[in-house]
C-alpha positions in Angstrom: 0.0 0.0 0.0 1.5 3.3 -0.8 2.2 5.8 1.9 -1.0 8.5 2.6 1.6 10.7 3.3 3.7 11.3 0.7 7.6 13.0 2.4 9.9 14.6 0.8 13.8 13.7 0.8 14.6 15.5 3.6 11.9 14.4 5.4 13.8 10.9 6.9 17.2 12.7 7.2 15.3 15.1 9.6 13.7 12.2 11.8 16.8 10.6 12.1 18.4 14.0 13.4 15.3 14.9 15.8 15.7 11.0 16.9 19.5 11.9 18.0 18.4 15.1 19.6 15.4 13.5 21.3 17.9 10.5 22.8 20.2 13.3 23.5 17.5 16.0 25.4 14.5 13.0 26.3 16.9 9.9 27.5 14.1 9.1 29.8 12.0 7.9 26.5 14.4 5.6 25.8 17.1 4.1 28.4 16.2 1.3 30.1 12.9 0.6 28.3 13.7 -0.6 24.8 13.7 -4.3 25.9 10.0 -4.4 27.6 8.6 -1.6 25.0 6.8 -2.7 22.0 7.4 -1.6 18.8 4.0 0.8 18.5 4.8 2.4 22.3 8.1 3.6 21.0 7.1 5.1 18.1 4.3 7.1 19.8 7.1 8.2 22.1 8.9 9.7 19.3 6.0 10.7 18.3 4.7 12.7 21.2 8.7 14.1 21.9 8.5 15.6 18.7 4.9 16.9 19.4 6.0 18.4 22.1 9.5 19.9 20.9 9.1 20.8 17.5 12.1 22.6 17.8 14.0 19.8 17.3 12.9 19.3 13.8 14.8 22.9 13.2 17.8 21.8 14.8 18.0 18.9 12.8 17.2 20.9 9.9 20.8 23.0 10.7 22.9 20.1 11.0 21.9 18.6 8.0 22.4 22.1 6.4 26.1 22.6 8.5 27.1 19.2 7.0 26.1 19.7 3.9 28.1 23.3 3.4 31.3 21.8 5.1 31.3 18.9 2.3 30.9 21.4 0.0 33.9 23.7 1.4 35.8 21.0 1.5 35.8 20.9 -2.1 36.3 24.9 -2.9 38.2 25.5 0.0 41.2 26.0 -1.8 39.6 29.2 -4.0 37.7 30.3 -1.0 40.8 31.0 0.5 42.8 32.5 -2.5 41.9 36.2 -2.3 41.9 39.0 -5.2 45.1 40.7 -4.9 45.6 42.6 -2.1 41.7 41.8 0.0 43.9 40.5 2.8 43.8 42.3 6.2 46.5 40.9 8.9 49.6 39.6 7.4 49.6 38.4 3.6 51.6 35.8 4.7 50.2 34.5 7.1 50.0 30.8 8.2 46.8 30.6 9.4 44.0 31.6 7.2 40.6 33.5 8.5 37.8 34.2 5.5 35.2 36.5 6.1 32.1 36.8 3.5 31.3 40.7 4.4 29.1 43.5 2.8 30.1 47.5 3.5 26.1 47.7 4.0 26.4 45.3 6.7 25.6 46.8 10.4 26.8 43.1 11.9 30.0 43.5 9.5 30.6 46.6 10.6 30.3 45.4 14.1 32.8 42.4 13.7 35.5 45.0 12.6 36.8 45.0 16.3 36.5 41.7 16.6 39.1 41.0 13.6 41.3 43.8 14.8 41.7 42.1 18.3 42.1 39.1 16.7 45.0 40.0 14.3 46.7 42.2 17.2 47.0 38.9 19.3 48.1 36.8 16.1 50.9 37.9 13.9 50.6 35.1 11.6 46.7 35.2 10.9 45.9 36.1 7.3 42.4 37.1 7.1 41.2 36.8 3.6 37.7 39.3 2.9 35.6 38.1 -0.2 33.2 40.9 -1.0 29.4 40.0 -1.2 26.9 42.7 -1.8 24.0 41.6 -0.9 22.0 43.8 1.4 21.7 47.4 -0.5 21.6 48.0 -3.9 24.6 50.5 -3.3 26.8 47.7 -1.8 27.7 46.2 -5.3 29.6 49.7 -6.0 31.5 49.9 -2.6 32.8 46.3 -3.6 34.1 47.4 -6.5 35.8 49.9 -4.9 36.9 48.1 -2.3 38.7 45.5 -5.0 40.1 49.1 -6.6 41.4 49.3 -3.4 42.8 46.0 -2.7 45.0 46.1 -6.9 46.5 49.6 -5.4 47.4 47.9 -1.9 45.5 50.4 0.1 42.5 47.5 0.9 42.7 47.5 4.9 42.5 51.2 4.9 39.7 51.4 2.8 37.9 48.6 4.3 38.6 50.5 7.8 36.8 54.0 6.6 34.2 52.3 4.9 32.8 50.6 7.8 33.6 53.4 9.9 31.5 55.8 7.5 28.1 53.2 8.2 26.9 54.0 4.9 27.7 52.8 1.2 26.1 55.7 -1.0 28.3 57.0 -3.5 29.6 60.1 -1.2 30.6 57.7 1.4 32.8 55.7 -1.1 34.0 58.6 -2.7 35.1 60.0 1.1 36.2 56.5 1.9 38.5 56.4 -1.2 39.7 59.4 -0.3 40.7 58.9 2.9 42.3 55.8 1.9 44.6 57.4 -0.7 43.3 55.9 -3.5 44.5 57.3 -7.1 40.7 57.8 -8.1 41.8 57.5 -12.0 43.5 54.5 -11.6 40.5 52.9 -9.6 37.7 54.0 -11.9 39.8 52.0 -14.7 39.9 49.0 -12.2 36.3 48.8 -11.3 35.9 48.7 -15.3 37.9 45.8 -15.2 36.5 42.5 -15.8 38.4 40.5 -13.4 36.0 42.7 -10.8 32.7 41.7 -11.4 34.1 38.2 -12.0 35.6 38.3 -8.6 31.8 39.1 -7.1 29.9 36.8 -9.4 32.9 34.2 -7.7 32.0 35.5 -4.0 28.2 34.8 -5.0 28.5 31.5 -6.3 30.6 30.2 -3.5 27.9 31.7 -0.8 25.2 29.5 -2.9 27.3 26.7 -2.8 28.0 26.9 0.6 24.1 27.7 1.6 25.3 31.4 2.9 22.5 33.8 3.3 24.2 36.6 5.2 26.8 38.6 5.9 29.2 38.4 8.1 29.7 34.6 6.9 33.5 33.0 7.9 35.6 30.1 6.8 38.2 29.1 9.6 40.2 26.0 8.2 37.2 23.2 7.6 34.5 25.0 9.7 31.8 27.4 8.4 30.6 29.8 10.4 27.5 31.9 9.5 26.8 35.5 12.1 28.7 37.8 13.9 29.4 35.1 16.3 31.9 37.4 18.4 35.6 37.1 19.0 35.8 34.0 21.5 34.1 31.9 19.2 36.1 33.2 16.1 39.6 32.7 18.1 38.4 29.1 18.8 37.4 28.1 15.7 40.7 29.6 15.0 42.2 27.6 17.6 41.1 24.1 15.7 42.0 25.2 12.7 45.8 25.7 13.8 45.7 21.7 14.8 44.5 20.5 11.4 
């Protein structure tokens, strides 16, 4: 007889999850009873555990998602962490490699800016690696550009500082930004022209839809994706792990 309830193909992965998370949160439903507990008890057990927690279905729903993205970094991480010449903040050479998915119309980006700068003052060797993606305002595809003008005339880290420090990415904010960086403006108007630029974006974009990234700021620390301003404990322990691997 078919099933009256047709399920899609996520629909078993999740189960299984919510079943780990309901052994892990509701051990009561299941140690020590298995052996006397027939079949149909259990699964209205399950049943009533997820009834009663539906949040577990969401959790499971994220850890199928997390595993999914790190396979897929796994297989990109090497481009991920290649920058465009010059979109490096901390030391270019450094040995341990931090990649944050940012947008200059991004009030959490803005906000993680400390975060990196405390992080590279207590790491000489940490090479963070910023990939542009505008994605919030429809004026955050032009600071990018900039920004990458920025990066070809080695000036990146101060531009990236003003930016963020201006809160807004209208075209008299970049303009003031690219100013205060010491851009040569002629030179950077011929970059942004340059096709390698909106290649490099279209490249940020597809690697956040390949690795299911939604928002900005997004980070890669050695095989773990991170996705939120998540603060600067989490992001010196992720970096932490990724030092031992």
């Amino acid at each position: 007889m078919a099933d009256p309830q047709p399920r899609s193909p996520l629909f078993l992965p999740l189960i299984g999850g919510a079943l780990l998370l309901a052994g892990a949160g509701g051990g009561w439903a299941l140690a020590g009873r298995s052996g006397s507990a027939a079949p149909g008890d259990f699964d209205q057990r399950v049943h009533d555990y997820i009834v009663g927690h539906p949040e577990v279905l969401v959790e499971a729903a994220e850890q199928l998602k997390g595993q999914g993205s790190e396979r897929q970094l796994a297989e990109i991480a090497d481009r991920v962490m290649t920058p465009f010449p010059g979109a490096v903040l901390g030391n270019p050479n450094g040995k341990v490699t931090l990649v944050e998915f940012t947008d200059f119309a991004c009030t959490y980006c803005r906000g993680s800016v400390a975060d990196v700068e405390a992080l590279i003052a207590a790491s000489p060797d940490l090479r963070v690696v910023v990939r542009e993606l505008p994605i919030i305002a429809p004026t955050s595809a032009d600071a990018a550009r900039w920004g990458l003008a920025a990066a070809e005339q080695g000036k990146y880290p101060a531009f990236h500082k003003a930016m963020f420090a201006a809160g807004r990415t209208d075209p008299a904010s970049v303009q003031a930004a690219a100013r205060t960086a010491g851009l040569d403006l002629d030179r950077a108007r011929k970059i942004i022209a340059d096709p390698r630029v909106n290649a490099e974006i279209a490249g940020n974009l597809e690697f956040a839809r390949k690795l299911q990234i939604s928002g900005t700021p997004s980070w890669v620390a050695g095989k773990r994706l991170i996705i939120g301003a998540v603060g600067r404990e989490a992001l010196a322990q992720a970096l932490i792990a990724a030092r031992s691997t």
